[in-house]
N, C-alpha and C positions, 0 to 999 in steps of 0.2 A: 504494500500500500504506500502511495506518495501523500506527503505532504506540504503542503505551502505555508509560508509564513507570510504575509504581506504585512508593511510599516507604510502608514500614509501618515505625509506631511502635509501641512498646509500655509500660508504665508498669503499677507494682503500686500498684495505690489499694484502700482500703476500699470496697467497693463497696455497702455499707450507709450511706454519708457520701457518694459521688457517684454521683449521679442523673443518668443522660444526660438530654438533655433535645432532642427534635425543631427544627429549623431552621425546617419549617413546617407547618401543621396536618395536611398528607397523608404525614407522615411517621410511622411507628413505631421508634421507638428503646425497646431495654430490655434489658437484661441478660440473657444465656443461658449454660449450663456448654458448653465447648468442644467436649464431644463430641455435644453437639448442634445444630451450625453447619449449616444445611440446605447445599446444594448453592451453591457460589459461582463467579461469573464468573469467567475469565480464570486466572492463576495465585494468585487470593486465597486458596486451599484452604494450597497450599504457602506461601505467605507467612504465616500463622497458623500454621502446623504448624512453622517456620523459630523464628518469634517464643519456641514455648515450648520446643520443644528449647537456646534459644539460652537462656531462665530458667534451664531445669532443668541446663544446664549451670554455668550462676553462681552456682547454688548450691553449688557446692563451690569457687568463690573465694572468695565474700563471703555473710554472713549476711542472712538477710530477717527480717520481723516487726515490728522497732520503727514504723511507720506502719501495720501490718496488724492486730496486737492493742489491746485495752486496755492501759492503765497496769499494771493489775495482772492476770494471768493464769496458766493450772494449764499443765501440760507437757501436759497430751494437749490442749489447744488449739494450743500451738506446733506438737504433731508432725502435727497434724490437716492444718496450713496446708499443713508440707513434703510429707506425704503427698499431697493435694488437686494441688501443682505435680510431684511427681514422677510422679503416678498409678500409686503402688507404696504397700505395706503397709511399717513399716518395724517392727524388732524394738524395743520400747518401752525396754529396758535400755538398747540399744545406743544409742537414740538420747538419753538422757536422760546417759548417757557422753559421748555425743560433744559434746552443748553444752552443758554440763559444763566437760569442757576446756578448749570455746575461750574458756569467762569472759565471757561475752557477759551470763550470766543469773545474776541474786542471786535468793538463795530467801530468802521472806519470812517472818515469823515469826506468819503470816495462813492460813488455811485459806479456801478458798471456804465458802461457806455458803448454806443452801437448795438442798441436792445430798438426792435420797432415799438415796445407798449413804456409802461413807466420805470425808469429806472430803476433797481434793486439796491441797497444797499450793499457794501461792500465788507465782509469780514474778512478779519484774519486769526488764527491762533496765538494765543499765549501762552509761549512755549513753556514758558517756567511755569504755568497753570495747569498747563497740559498733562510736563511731567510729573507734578505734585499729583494727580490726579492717577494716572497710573501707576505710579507709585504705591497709591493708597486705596485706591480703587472707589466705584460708585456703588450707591445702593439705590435705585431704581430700576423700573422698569417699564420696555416699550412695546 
């Protein structure tokens, strides 16, 4: 009887900035959204589906985004991300409350620009908030 042992990793990268890149030329590598993973070998279905239950669950320890956005960014891109990892709609008040509170984000005294409706304001992170934060982690949840 054979056995397998399979270890899944996982890591939040910009995925606009890394480029998988093929081992060798009869390989294809490329980026695809989660819920269109074709059919996988062995228990790799569950170990994927493990991976982002296990995100979506850390998202209410510690905060995500400073490696994910720009320097400078509007709230509905931030909420865009958590929505994207939660695969939930989330209420725009509530959420712009909620990380708000935790002080993670300074709002800047910048409007984005070249938008055709009304301009958004601009955030950015505050790093030393940020990593006080993961550091110590949060207690809510989305």
């Amino acid at each position: 009887m054979r056995r397998f042992v399979t270890i899944g990793y996982y890591a939040l990268v910009d995925f606009l900035k890394t480029i998988p890149k093929p081992s060798s030329e009869r390989e294809i590598v490329e980026w695809i959204d989660h819920k269109e993973v074709p059919e996988l070998i062995l228990d790799h279905k569950e170990i994927l589906d493990k991976a982002l239950d296990t995100l979506r669950m850390e998202l209410n320890l510690m905060p995500i985004g400073y490696n994910l956005l720009p320097e400078k960014f509007t709230m509905p891109e931030l909420q865009k991300l958590y929505e994207t990892i939660l695969d939930k709609k989330l209420d725009r008040r509530n959420f712009l409350r909620k990380i708000t509170n935790i002080g993670i984000v300074k709002k800047l005294d910048e409007k984005k620009s070249n938008v055709a409706h009304k301009a958004p304001n601009l955030y950015s992170f505050d790093k030393e908030k940020y990593d006080e934060v993961l550091k110590n982690g949060l207690n809510q949840g989305w």
